[in-house]
N, C-alpha and C positions, 0 to 999 in steps of 0.2 A: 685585495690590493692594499696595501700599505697607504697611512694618511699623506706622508709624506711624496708619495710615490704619484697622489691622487691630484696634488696640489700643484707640482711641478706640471700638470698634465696642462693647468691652467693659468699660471704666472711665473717666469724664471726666477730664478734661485737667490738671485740676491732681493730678489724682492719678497721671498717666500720669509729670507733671514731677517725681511726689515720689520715684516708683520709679525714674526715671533717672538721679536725684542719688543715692539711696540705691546703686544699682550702681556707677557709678563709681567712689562712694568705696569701696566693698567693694573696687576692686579698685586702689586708691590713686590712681588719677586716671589709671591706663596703659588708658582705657578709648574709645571714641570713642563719640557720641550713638546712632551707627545701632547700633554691634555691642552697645549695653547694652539699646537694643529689643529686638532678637533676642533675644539672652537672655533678657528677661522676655516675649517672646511664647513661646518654648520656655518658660520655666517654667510656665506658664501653661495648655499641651497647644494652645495654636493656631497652633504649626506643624508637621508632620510629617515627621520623619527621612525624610530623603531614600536611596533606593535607590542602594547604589553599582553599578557596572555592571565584573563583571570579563571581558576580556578573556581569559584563559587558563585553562583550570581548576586549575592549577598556583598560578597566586594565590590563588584563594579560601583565606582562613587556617581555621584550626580555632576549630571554635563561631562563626562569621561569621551574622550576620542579615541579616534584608531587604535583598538582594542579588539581583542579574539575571548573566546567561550567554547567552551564544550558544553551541553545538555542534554535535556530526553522531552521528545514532543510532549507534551500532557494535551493536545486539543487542537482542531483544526479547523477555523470558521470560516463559514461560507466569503466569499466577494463579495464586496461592498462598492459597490459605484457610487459617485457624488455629482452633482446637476455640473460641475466643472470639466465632468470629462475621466476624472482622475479615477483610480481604481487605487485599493487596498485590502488586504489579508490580514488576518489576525492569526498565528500561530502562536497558541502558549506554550511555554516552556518552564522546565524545572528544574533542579540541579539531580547530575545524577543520583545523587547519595551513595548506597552499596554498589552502585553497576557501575561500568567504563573502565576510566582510569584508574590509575593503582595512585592516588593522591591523597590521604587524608584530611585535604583542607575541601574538598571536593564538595562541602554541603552534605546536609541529611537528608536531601532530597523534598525539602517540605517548602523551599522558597519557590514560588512562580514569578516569572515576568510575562509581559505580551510582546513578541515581538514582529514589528509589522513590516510588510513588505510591499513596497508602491511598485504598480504598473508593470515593468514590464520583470522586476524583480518579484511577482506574482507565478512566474513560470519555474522561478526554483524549488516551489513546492509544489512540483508535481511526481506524486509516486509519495509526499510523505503520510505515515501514518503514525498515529497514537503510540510512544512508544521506542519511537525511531530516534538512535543518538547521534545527535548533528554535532557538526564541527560550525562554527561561525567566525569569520573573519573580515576585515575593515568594518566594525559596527562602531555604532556611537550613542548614548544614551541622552533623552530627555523626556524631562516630566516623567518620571519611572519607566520608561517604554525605551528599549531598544531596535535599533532603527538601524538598517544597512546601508553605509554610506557608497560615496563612487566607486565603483570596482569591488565591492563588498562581495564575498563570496559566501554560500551553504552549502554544505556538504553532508551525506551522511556517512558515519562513520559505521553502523549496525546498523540493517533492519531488524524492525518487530517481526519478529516470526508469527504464520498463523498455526490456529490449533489443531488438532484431525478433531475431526465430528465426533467420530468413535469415543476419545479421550477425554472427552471434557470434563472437568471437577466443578464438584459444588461450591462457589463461594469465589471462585477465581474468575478473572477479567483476560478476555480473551479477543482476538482475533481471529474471525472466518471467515472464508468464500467457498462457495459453491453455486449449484445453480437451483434458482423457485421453480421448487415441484409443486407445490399445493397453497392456494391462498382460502383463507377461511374470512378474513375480513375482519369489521368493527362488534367488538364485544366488549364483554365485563367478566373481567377475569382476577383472582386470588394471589397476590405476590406479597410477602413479607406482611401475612395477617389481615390485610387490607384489599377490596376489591377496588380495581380501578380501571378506567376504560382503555381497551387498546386494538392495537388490530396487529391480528396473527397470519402467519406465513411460516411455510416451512421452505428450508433450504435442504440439497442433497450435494455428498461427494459423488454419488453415482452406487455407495455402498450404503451408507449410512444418510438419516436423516434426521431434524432436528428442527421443532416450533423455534419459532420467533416470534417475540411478539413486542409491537413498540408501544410503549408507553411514551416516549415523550413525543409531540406534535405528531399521533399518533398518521394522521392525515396524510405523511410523508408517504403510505403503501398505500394510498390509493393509485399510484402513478406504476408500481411494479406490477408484472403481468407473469404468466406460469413460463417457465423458457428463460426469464432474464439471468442472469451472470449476475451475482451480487457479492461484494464485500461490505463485512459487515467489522467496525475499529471498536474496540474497546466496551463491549457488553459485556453484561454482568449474566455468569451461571447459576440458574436458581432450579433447584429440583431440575434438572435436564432443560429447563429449559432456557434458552437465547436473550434474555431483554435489553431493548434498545434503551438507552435512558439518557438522562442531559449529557452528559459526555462522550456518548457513544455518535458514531456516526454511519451513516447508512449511503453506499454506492451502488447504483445501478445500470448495467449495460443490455438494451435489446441484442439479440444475436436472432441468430439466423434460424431455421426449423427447429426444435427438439421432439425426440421421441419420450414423455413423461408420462407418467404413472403406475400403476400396479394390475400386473398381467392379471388379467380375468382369464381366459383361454387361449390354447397356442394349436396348431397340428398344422398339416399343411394341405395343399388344394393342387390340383392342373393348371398351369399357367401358360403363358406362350412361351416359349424355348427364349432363355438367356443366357446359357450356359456358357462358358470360355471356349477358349480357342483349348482343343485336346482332350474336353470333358465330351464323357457319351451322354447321346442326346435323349435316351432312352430313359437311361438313371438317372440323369442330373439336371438338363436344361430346361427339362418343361415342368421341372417342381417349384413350389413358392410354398414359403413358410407364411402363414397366417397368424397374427394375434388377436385378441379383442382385448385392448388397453382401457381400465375405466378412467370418464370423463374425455375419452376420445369419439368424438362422434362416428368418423368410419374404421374399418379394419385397416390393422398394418399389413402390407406384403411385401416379404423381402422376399428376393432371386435367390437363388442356393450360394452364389457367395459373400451377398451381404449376411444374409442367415447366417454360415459358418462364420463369421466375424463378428457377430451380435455371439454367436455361444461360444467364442472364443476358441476353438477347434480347427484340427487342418485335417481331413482325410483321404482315402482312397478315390479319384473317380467313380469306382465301381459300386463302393457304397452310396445308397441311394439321403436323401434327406429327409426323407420319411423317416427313415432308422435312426439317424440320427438326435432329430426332434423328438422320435419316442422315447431312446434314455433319457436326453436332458429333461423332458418337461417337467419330471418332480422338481426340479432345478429352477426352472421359468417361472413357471405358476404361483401366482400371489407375491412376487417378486418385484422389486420398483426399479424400473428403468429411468435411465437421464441420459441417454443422446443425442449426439448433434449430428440434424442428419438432412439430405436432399430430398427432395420429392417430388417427382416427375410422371403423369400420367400415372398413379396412384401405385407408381413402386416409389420404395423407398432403397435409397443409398445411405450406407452407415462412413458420413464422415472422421 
């Protein structure tokens, strides 16, 4: 909408003419027709200060208002409650340097700020991780900390991607989940020439597996159990393996049954008939697959179709699951499982 167009909306026309003569002269005549609208449409609150948009966070000056940012998480601190009632987050951030925007004033990536987020502005970092390039808009800076103002918004613009297990390099800072297959606990272990105390855990994709071990407030995995869902931000790869360190961070979700560990023995047994609706009862419904999984106190028994769905197979009714079982078990045997699964009167259902 045009100034002039915006103004007429709010005072008729000869009055709109008295205040553009009245401007000009205020400013001796060094005024032009449009830039003395503006003026009296700011005067007036019907235009709104525009958001400037910094590039680097090295620019944003001290006491700066309504102002935008792009970044890249560096850190994500726990919640801080205060005897007031009030809640606050610390998310650091940094410029992106080489990533993001195609902007060369963009920063070398090496400035950090803190920037914090009160109460119920606490809920827009949820899902960020180490890494993640946000977009930030209505913020406002003080005492070097920037702070989101009314209606302030976060966005992100890229996730951090995580790494496969398989893949990991030496020397690289990485992002994983998976689920805890094996916890080993508090020890004294060797990392960059020096032993130091930690406690270790391994994480699985279901193919691959991989130590973890945390070094900082190592105490944090006494709370993880074998089964749990974890994401693990910003660990350092050292000879294969995972460590947790001051900038890393560690998330943990209980979930439901898992079937974890490393097949000891598999074959199958006589069971009571659960076969489907069309399968012969002869062949199919009164077989049960058997494992003995270590560290699992009883035996697994799947029905013939959880079985075919643990060895990932579809066959003939007529073939039986004994035959089955006998190819694959080179295949099983000494092999690590991670599913999730039901458990009812000591069958199991592969969720």
């Amino acid at each position: 909408m045009e100034i002039e167009e915006l103004l007429l909306k709010t005072i008729p026309k000869d009055e709109l003419e008295r205040q553009i003569e009245a401007k000009v002269k205020s400013f001796y005549g060094l005024l032009t027709r449009e830039a003395a609208m503006r003026l009296i449409a700011k005067d007036m609150g019907l235009l709104k200060e525009e958001e400037k948009e910094y590039p680097a966070l090295a620019d944003i000056p001290k006491g700066a208002k309504r102002f935008g940012f792009q970044a890249q998480v560096k850190k994500i601190w726990p919640i801080a409650t205060y005897s007031s009632g009030k809640r606050s987050r610390v998310v650091e951030i940094k410029d992106l340097g080489g990533e993001g925007k195609a902007d060369e004033r963009k920063g070398d990536g090496s400035t950090t700020k803190p920037l914090i987020l009160w109460n119920d502005d606490i809920a827009l970092s949820k899902g960020l991780r180490a890494r993640d390039h946000i977009s930030v808009k209505g913020a406002y800076e003080r005492g070097g900390e920037m702070h989101l103002g009314y209606s302030g918004k976060l966005e992100i613009v890229k996730k951090a991607e995580f790494s496969d297990l398989e893949a990991l390099e030496d020397g690289s800072q990485v992002h994983v989940a998976g689920l805890i297959s094996r916890i080993e606990g508090h020890d004294s272990f060797v990392s960059n020439g020096r032993t130091r105390r930690g406690f270790s855990f391994f994480i699985t994709d279901g193919k691959n597996e991989r130590r973890c071990i945390i070094f900082e407030t190592p105490e944090r995995g006494e709370r993880l159990k074998t089964g749990d869902e974890a994401i693990i931000e910003n660990a350092d790869v050292h000879k294969g393996t995972i460590e947790v360190g001051p900038d890393s961070r560690l998330l943990s979700r209980r979930k439901s049954a898992m079937l974890l560990g490393e097949v000891e023995s598999v074959g199958c047994v006589e069971g009571k008939g659960t076969g489907g609706k069309g399968e012969d009862s002869k062949n199919s419904g009164n077989e049960m697959m058997v494992m003995h999984i270590v560290g699992r106190e009883k035996e697994a028994l799947l029905d013939r179709k959880n079985a075919l769905k643990l060895l990932g197979v579809s066959i003939a009714p007529d073939i039986t699951l004994g035959t089955v079982v006998a190819l694959k078990k080179g295949e099983i045997l000494n092999s690590r499982l991670a599913l999730r699964i039901e458990e009812k009167e000591g069958h199991i259902t592969v969720v």
